[in-house]
C-alpha positions in Angstrom: 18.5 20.1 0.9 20.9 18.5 3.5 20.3 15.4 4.6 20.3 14.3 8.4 21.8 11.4 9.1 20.7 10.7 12.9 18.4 8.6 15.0 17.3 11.8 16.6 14.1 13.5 15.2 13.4 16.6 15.2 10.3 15.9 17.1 12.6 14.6 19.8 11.5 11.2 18.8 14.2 8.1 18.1 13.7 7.0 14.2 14.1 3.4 13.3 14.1 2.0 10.5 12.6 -1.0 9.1 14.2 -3.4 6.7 11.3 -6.7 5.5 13.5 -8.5 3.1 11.6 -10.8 0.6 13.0 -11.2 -3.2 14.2 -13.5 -6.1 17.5 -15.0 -7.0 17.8 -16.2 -10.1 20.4 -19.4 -9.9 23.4 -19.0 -12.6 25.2 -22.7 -11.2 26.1 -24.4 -13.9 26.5 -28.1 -12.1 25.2 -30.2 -8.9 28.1 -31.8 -6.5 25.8 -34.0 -4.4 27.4 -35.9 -1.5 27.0 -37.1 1.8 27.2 -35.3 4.8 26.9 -37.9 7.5 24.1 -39.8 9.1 21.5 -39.5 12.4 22.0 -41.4 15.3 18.8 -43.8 13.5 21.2 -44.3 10.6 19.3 -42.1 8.2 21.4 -40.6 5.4 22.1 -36.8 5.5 23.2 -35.2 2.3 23.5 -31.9 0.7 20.6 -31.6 -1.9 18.9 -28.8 -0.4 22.5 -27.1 -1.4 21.9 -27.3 -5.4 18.1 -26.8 -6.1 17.2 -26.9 -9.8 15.1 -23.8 -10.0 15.4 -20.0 -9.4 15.2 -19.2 -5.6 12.2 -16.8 -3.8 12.3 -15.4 0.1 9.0 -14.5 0.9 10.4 -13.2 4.5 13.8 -13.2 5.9 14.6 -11.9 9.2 13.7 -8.2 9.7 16.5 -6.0 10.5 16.2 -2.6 12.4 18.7 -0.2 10.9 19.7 2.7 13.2 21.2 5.4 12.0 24.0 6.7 15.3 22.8 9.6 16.8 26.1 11.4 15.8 26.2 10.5 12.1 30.2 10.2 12.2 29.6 7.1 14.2 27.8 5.1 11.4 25.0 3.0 12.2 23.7 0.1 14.0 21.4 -3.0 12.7 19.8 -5.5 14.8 18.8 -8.6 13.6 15.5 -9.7 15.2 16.0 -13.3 15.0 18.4 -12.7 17.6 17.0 -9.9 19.5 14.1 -12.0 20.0 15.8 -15.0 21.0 17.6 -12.4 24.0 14.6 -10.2 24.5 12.6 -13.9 25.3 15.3 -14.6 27.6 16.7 -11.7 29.6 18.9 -13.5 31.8 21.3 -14.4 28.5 22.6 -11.1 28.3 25.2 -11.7 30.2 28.9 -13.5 29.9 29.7 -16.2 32.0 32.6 -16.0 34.5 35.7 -18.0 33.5 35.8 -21.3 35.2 38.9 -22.1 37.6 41.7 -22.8 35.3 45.1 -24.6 36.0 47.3 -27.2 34.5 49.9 -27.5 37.9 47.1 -29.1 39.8 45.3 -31.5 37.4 48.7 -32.8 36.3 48.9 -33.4 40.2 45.4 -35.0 40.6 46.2 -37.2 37.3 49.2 -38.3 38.1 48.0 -39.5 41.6 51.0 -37.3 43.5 52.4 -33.8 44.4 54.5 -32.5 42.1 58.0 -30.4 43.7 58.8 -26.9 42.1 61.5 -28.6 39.7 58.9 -31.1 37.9 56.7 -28.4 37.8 59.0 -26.3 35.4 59.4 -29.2 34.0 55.9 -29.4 33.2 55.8 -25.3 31.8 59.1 -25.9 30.2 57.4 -28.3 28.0 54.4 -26.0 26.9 54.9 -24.5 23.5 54.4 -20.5 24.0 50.7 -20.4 22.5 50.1 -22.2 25.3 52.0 -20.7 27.9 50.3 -17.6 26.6 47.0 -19.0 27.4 47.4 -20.3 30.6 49.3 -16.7 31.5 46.1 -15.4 30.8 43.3 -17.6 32.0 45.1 -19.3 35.1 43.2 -18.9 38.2 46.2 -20.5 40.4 48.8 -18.2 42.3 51.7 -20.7 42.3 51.2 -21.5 38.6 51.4 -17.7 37.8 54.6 -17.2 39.9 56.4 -19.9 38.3 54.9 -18.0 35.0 56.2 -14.9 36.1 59.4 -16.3 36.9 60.0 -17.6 33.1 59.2 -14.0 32.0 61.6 -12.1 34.0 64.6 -12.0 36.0 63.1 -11.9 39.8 65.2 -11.1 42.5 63.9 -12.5 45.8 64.4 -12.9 49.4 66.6 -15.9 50.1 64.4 -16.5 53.1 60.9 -16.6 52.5 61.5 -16.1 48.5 59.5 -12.7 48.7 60.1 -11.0 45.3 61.9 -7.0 45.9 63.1 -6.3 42.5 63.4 -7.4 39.3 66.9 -7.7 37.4 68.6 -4.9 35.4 70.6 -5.4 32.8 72.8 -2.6 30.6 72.5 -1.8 26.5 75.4 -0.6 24.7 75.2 3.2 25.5 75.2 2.6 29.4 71.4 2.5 30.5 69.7 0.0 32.2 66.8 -2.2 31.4 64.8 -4.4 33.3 65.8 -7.8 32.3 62.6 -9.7 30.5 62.9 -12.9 29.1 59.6 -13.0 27.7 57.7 -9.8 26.9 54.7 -11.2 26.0 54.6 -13.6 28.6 55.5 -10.8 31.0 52.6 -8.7 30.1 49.8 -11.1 29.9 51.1 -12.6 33.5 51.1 -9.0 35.1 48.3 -8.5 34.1 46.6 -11.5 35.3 44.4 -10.3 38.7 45.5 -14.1 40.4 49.0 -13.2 40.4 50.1 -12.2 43.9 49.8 -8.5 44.9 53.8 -9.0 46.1 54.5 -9.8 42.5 51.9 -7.4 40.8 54.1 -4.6 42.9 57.3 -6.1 42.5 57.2 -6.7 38.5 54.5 -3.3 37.6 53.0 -1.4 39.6 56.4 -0.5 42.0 57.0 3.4 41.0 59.8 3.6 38.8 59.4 -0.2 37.4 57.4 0.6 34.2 60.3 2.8 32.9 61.3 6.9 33.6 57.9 8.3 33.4 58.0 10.8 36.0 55.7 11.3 38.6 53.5 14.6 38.6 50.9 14.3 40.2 49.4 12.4 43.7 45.9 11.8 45.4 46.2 10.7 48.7 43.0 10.0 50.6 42.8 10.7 54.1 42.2 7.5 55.8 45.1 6.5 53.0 43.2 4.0 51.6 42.9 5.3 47.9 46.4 6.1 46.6 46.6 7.6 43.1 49.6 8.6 41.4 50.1 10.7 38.0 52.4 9.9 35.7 53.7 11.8 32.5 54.4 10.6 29.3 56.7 12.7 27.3 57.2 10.4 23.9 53.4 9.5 23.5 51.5 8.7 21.1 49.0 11.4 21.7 51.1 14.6 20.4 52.1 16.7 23.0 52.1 14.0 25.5 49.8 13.0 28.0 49.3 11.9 31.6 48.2 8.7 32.9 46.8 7.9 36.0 47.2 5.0 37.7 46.4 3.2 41.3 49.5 3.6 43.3 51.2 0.0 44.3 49.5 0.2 47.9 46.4 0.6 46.6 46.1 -2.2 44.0 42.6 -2.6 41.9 42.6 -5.2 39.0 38.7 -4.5 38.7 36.3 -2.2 38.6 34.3 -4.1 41.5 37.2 -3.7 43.4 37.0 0.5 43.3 35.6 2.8 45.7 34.0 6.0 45.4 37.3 7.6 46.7 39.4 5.9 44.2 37.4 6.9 41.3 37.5 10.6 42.9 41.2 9.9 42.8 41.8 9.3 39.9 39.3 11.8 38.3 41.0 14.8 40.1 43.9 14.5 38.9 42.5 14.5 35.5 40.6 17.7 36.3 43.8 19.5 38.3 46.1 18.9 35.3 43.6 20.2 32.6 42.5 23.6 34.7 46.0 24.1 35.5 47.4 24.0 32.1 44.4 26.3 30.9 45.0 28.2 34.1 48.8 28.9 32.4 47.5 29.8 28.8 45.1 32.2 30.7 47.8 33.8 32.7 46.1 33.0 36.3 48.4 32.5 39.0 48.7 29.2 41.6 49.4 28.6 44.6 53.7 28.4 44.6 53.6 25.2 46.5 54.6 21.9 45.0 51.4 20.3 46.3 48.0 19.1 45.2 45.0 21.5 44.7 42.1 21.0 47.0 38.8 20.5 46.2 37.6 23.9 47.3 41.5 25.6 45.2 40.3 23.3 42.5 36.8 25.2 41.6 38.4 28.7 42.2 41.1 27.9 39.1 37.6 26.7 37.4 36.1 29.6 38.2 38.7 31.8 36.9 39.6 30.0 33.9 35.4 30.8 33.3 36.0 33.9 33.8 38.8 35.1 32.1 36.9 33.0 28.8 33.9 34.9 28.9 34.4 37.7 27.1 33.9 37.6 23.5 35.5 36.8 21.2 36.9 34.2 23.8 41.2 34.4 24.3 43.1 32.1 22.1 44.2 29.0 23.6 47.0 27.2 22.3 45.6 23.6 23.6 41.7 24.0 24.0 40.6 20.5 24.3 40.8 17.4 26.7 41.1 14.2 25.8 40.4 11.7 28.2 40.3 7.7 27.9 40.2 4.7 29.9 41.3 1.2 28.9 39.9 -1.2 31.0 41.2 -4.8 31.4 44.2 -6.5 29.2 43.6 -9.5 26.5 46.0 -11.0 24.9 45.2 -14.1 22.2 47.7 -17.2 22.4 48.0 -16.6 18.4 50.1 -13.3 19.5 46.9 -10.8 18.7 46.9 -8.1 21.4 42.9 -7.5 22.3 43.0 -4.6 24.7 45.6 -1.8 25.6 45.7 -1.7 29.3 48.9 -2.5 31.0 47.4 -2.1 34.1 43.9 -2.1 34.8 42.8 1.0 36.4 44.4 3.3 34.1 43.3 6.4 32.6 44.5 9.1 30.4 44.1 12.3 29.3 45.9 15.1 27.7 45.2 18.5 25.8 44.8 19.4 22.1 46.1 22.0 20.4 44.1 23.8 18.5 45.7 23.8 15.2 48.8 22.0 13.7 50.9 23.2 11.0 51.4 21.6 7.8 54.2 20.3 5.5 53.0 23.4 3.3 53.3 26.6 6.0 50.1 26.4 7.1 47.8 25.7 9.4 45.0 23.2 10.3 42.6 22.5 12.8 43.9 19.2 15.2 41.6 16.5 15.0 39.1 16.5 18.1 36.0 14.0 18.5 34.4 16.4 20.6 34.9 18.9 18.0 32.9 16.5 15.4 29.8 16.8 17.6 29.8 20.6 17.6 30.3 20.6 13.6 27.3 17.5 13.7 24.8 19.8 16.1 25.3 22.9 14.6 23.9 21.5 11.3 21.3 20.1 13.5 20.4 23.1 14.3 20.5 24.7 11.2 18.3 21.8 9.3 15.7 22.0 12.3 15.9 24.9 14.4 16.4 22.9 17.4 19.0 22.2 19.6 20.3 18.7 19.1 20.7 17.6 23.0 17.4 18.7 24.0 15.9 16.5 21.4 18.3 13.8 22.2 17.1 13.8 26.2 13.4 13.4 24.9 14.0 10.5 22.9 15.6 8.9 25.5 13.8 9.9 28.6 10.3 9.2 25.6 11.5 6.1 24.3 9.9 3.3 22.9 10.7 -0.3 21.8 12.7 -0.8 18.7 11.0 -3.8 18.1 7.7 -1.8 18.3 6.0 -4.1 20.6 3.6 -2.6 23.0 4.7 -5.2 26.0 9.0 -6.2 27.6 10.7 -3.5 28.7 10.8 0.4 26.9 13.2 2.6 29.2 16.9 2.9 28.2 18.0 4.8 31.2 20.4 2.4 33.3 20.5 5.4 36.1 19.7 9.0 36.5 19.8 11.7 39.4 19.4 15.6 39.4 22.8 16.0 37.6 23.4 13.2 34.8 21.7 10.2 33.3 23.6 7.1 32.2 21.7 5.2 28.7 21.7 2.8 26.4 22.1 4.4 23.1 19.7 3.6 20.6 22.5 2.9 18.0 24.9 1.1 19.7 28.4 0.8 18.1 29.2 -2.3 21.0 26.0 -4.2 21.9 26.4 -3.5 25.4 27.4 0.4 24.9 26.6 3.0 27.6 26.6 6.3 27.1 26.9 9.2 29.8 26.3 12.9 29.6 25.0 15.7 32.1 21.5 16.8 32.2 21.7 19.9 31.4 24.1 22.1 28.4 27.7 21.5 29.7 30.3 20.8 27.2 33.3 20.3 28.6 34.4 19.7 32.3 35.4 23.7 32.5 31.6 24.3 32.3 31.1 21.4 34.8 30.6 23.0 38.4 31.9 20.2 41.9 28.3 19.0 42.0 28.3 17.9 38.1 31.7 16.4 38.5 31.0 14.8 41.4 28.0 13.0 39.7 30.3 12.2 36.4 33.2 10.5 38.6 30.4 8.3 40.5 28.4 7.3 37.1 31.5 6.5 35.3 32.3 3.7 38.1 28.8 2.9 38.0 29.1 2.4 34.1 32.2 0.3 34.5 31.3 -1.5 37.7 27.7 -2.3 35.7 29.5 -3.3 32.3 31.8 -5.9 34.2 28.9 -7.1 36.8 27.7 -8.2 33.0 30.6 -10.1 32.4 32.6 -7.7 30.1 36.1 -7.9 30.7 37.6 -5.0 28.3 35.8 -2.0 28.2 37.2 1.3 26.5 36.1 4.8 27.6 36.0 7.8 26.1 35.2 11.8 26.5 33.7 13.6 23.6 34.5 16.9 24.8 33.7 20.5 23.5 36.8 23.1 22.4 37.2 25.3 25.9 36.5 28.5 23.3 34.0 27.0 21.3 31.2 29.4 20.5 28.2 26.3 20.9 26.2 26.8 24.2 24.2 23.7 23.9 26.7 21.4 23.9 26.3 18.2 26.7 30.1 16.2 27.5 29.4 13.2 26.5 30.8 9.8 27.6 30.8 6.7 25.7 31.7 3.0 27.2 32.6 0.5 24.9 33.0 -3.6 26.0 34.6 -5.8 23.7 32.6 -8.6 23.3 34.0 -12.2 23.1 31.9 -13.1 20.3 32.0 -9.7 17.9 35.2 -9.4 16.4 36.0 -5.9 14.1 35.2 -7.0 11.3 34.6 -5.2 7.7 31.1 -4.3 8.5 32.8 -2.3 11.3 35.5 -1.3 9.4 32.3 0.7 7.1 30.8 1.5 10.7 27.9 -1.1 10.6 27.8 -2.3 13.5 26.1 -5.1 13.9 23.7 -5.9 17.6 21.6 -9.4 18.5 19.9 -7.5 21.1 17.9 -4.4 21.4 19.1 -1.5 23.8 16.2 -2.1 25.7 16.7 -5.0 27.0 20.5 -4.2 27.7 19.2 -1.4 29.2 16.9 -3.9 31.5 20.1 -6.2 31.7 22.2 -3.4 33.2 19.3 -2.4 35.6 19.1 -5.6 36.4 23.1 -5.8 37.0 22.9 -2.3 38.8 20.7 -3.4 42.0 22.6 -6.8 42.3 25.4 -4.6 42.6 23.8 -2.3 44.9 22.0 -4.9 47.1 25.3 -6.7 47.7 27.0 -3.1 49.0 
C-alpha cells in the first residue's frame, strides 16, 4: 500500500509527529585525558571530568523534537527542537533580527585621530585595507562618502569636473573590437552597488542606467500614470533558464533597494509585465492575434488575451503547447561574505524573473522527455493524494490551516497560522517550514496557474506578495527568495491551487548536510512566526 508522506491528513487535519528520546550508550573509550579548562572569577578550578565518565551513559529525556513531514513530500521535512521553540514561543518579541547598527571606518578614523581627514588620506586609509575587508565594509557601510570612494576603487567613474556628479562609467575594448565597462574590482563593484547607502546618482550611474548592465534588450515597460512607478523588462537571451527568460526590474527613475520602499503600483508593475509576456507567448502557440502596435497591453486587453487563451484550451484533449509552464522567481536583497562566498543572487534588489517551460526536451538518445517543472511535482504529489484518499489535496490542505492547532500541543499562546487572508487568497505559515520564517501564498479557491487566475485574483496575488516581502523584511530578513509552483497551462488536474513560497535566509542557519537530505531544521514553531509576522503586519500597517 503506498505510503503518504505529508503533513496533511486526510481528515484535513495537520499530523505531527512526536520524537521523546531517552536511551543507553554503552562507552567504548579506552583512556581519560583530564585537564584544565580555566577557572571562575572566585578562583575555583574548572576542568573536564564530566567529559570522560567511567560508566556506560543513560538519557532518561532529551529534548523532544517535532518532526514534520512537508506538505509536498518532495520538499522533505521539518523538525523543531522544543528547547528552542520554547525559549522563542516564551518570548515572542525574539523573533525578529536586529537592524545593522551604523557602520563606518572614514569617520571613527576621524573622531580617533582628533581631525578631519581630506579625500587623499582617506584613500589612503581604504588603500591600506586588505580586500576581505574592503569587502566587508562595501557591504555593511552605512556612510555615503565612504561608499563613493568604494565605488570609485571598483570602477572607472567618469564625472562632472564641476560638482564631481558621476554620468558614466569607463569603457574599455577586448581583442575582437567590443567594449566593456571598465571594472577594477568585480566583487567590490557588486557588493558596493548593491549597498542601499550608496547615492541614487551612483546606483543610476554604475547599474541601474538602461544599457549599463550589458546588451540585454529592452522588451517590455510599465509606466504609471502619475509616473511614479517605472518598470522596465529586460530579456535575457544566454540564460541560465533554457530558452531564456525576462527580468523585470525598477527602471533608474524609480529606484527601490527594499521592499518597504514599494508601492502597490510598483508591485503591479512589475507583476504585469510578468503576466503580459506569459499570455502573449501562449497567445502565439494558440494562434490568437494582438493588437499590431508596439505598446503595452492594458489591463482591460490583458484579460481579453486571458480570456482567449481559456478558451481556445478548453476543449479536450487540450492543444499542444510547446512551452506550457511559467516560471517565476524573485531574489530579494544581495549578500556577499568578505571570505568571497556569494550569499544571495540579486544584482539589484527589486528584480524578478520569469520565463516559460517547454514541455518536453529531447535527449542524447532521439527521444524525448518531460522538462523539469516544480509545479509539475505537485500535480504528480496530489494526484496520488487523491488516489490514496479520495480527496482532493488543497481542500484538505485549507482546513488544516484555517483548523490548526499548536505543534507543541499546548492548549494556551497562539494557534492561527494565517499572517493575512481576504475573499481571494490567504498568506500562511506552513506547518513544515523548509526556512524558519517561510510564508507561503496560494488562492482560496482551485486555480493553478495565473491563466486560471481572473484581474480580481491577480490583483490580490501582486498585493500579498508585497505584503509577504514587506512582512518578511519588517522582521529583519534581508535575503528572501520567491518562488511560483505553477500548474502545466494543459494539465488535466482541476484542483490544483498556484502556490507561492517565500524563503528568508537566515543569518544563523547555514545549508548545511541536514538540508542537503531536506531536514530542515526550525527553533521555533510556525505559530508563533505566524504571531510574529501578524505582529510585524499591523506595525506595518499602523505606520502607513
Amino acid at each position: 500500500m503506498a505510503t503518504l508522506r505529508s503533513c496533511v491528513g486526510e481528515n484535513g487535519q495537520f499530523i505531527v509527529a512526536v520524537h521523546t528520546p531517552c536511551f543507553d550508550v554503552r562507552n567504548l573509550r579506552d583512556n581519560d585525558y583530564l585537564t584544565c579548562l580555566g577557572q571562575l572569577e572566585d578562583g575555583t578550578r574548572v576542568d573536564n571530568t564530566i567529559n570522560f565518565p567511567a560508566a556506560d551513559l543513560t538519557e532518561p529525556g532529551a529534548d523532544i523534537i517535532y518532526e514534520i513531514a512537508n506538505a509536498f513530500p518532495f520538499r522533505g521535512a521539518t523538525y523543531v527542537n522544543s528547547a528552542w521553540a520554547d525559549q522563542k514561543s516564551a518570548h515572542p518579541e525574539t523573533i525578529k533580527i536586529s537592524s545593522p547598527a551604523p557602520c563606518f571606518l572614514l569617520k571613527n578614523f576621524e573622531k580617533t585621530n582628533g581631525t578631519p581627514a581630506d579625500t587623499h588620506q582617506k584613500k589612503q586609509i581604504l588603500d591600506m585595507l586588505p580586500h576581505p575587508l574592503l569587502i566587508a565594509l562595501a557591504q555593511m557601510s552605512t556612510d555615503p562618502e565612504e561608499l563613493i570612494l568604494l565605488a570609485q576603487k571598483s570602477c572607472h567613474i567618469l564625472s562632472d569636473e564641476k560638482n564631481s556628479t558621476p554620468w558614466g562609467i569607463g569603457y574599455k575594448k577586448d581583442s575582437q573590437g567590443r567594449s566593456f565597462p571598465d571594472i577594477l574590482d568585480h566583487e567590490l563593484f557588486e557588493v558596493v552597488v548593491n549597498n542601499p547607502c550608496l547615492p541614487d546618482e551612483y546606483k543610476n550611474t554604475l547599474v541601474l542606467k538602461p544599457g549599463v548592465q550589458g546588451h540585454n534588450e529592452i522588451t517590455g515597460e510599465y509606466l504609471s500614470e502619475d509616473k511614479h512607478t517605472h518598470v522596465f523588462e529586460y530579456l535575457r537571451r544566454n540564460s541560465y533558464i533554457p530558452w531564456g527568460h525576462f527580468a523585470s526590474n525598477m527602471a533608474n527613475d524609480a529606484i527601490r533597494y527594499k521592499a518597504c520602499d514599494l508601492s502597490p503600483e510598483d508591485m503591479t508593475g512589475i507583476r504585469h509585465l510578468y503576466y503580459q509576456r506569459a499570455f502573449v507567448r501562449l497567445a502565439s502557440q494558440l494562434g490568437i492575434s494582438l493588437p499590431d502596435t508596439r505598446k503595452s497591453l492594458s489591463r482591460d486587453e490583458l484579460e481579453d488575451v486571458r480570456q482567449n487563451i481559456i478558451a481556445r484550451l478548453n476543449p479536450s484533449p487540450a492543444p499542444d503547447l510547446e512551452f506550457n509552464t511559467t516560471l517565476w522567481g524573485w531574489n530579494f536583497g544581495f549578500g556577499y561574505a568578505q571570505s568571497g562566498y556569494r550569499l544571495h543572487a540579486s544584482h539589484q534588489m527589486i528584480h524578478q524573473q520569469n520565463a516559460m517551460i517547454p514541455r518536453t526536451v529531447p535527449t542524447q538518445c532521439g527521444k524525448s522527455v518531460p522538462s523539469y517543472s516544480c509545479g509539475a511535482m505537485v500535480q504528480d504529489f496530489i494526484t496520488q493524494y487523491r488516489e490514496i484518499t479520495g480527496k482532493p489535496f488543497f481542500r484538505n490542505y485549507l482546513s488544516a490551516i484555517q483548523n490548526n492547532t499548536r505543534t507543541d500541543g499546548k492548549k494556551t499562546g497562539p494557534d492561527s497560522l494565517i499572517v493575512f487572508e481576504d475573499d481571494h487568497v490567504i498568506l500562511f505559515v506552513p506547518k513544515a517550514q523548509i526556512s524558519e520564517w517561510e510564508l507561503q501564498l496560494m488562492p482560496k479557491t482551485p486555480c493553478g496557474n495565473i491563466i486560471e487566475a481572473d484581474t480580481a485574483i491577480r490583483d490580490a496575488l501582486d498585493q500579498s506578495i508585497l505584503t509577504a516581502v514587506k512582512t518578511l523584511e519588517n522582521l529583519g530578513a534581508q535575503m528572501i527568495t520567491g518562488i511560483e509552483f505553477s500548474k502545466p497551462m494543459d494539465a488535466d488536474c482541476p484542483d490544483q491551487h498556484l502556490l507561492y513560497s517565500f524563503i528568508p535566509r537566515l543569518p544563523y542557519a547555514p545549508g548545511t548536510f541536514s538540508e542537503a537530505q531536506l531536514r530542515y531544521i526550525s527553533g521555533c514553531y510556525p505559530e508563533d512566526v505566524a504571531h510574529a509576522c501578524r505582529t510585524a503586519l499591523n506595525s506595518q500597517n499602523q505606520r502607513s
